[in-house]
C-alpha positions as MATLAB code, in Angstrom:
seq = 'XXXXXXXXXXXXXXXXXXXXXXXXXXXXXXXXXXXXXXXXXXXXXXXXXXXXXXXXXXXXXXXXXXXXXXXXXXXXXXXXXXXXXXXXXXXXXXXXXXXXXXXXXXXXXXXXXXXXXXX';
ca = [
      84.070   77.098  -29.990;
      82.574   74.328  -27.630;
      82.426   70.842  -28.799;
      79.063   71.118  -27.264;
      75.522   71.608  -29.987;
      72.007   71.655  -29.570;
      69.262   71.554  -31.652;
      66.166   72.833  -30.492;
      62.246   72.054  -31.394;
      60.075   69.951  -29.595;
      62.507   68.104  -28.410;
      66.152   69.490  -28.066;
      68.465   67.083  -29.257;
      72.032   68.191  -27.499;
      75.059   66.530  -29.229;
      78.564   66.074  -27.088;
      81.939   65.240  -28.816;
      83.970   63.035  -27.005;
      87.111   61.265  -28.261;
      85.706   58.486  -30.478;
      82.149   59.249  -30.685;
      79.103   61.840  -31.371;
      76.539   61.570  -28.035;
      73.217   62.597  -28.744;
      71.432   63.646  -25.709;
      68.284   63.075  -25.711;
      66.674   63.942  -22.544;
      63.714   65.484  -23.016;
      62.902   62.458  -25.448;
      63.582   60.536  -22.223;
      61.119   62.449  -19.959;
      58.704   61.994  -22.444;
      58.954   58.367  -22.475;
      59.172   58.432  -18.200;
      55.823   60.348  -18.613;
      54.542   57.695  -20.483;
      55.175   54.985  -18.640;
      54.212   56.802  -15.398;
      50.468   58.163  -17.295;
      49.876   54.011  -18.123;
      50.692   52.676  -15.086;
      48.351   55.551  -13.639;
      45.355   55.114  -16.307;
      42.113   54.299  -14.634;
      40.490   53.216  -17.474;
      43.435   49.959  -17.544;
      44.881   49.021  -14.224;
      46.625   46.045  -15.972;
      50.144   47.284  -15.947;
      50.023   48.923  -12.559;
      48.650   45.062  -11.089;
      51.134   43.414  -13.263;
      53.734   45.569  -11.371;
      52.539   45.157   -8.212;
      52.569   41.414   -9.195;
      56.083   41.264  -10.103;
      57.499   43.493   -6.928;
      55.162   41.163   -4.816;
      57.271   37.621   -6.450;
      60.071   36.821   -4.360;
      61.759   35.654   -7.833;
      60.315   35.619  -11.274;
      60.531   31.936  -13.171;
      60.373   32.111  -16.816;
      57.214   31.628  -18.614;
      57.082   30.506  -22.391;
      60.437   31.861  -22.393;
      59.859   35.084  -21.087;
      60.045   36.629  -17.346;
      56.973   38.624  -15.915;
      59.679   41.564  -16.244;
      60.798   41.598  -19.268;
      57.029   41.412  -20.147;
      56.000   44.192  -17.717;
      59.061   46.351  -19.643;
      57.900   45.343  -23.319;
      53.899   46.860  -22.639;
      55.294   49.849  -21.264;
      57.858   50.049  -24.227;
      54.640   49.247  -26.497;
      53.279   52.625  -24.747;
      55.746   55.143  -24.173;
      57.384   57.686  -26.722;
      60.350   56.074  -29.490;
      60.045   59.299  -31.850;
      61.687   62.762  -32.031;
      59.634   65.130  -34.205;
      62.019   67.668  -36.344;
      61.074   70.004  -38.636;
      62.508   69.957  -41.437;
      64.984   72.884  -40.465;
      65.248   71.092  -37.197;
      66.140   68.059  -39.036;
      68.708   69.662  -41.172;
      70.168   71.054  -38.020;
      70.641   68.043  -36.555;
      72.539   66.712  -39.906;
      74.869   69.468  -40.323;
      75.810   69.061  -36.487;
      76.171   65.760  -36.833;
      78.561   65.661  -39.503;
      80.238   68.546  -38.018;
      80.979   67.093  -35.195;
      81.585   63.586  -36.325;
      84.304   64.958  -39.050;
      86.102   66.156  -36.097;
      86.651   62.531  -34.757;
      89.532   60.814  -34.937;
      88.926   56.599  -36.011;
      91.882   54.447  -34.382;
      93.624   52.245  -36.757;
      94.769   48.855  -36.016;
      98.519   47.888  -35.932;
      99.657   44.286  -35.306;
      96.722   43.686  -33.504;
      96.109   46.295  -31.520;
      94.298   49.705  -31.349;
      96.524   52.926  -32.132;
      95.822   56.780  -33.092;
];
């Protein structure tokens, strides 16, 4: 049996063992976001973001303003707009759990001895 799950819905949520860790893969949660961000820098209606980009790219280097760069600013609207949710189901959701603790009871945690890291 693969290490490898998925769980699938709206938006598949793929989960990877590796050695330490459970990796949820969520890139179709991150092409929704991308589509955000591209659809409001793109909205006609509000051309503020896309000017506020072309502002930054057009700064040879951003100085800080009330603490904050014009970048981290530019980032924080778009974050304000762009997807941050997965829907589930509620199968989907208990899916996801079982996987998860599937997968994550297969892990191994290192102990530490005298300091350092061992299996």
């Amino acid at each position: 049996m693969s290490d490898d799950q998925n769980t699938t819905g709206p938006i598949p949520v793929y989960v990877r063992v590796v050695p330490t860790a459970v990796v949820l893969d969520l890139e179709a949660l991150t092409r929704l976001v991308v589509g955000d961000v591209v659809n409001a820098l793109l909205d006609p209606e509000d051309t503020g973001l896309w000017d506020r980009l072309h502002e930054l790219a057009d700064t040879e280097r951003a100085t800080p303003e009330e603490g904050r760069l014009p970048y981290e600013e530019l980032v924080a609207a778009l974050t304000d707009r762009a997807s941050s949710r997965v829907p589930l189901t509620v199968g989907r959701a208990r899916d996801l759990s079982t996987t998860l603790r599937m997968l994550a009871d297969r892990l191994t945690i290192p102990r530490q001895q005298d300091g350092r890291w061992a299996a």
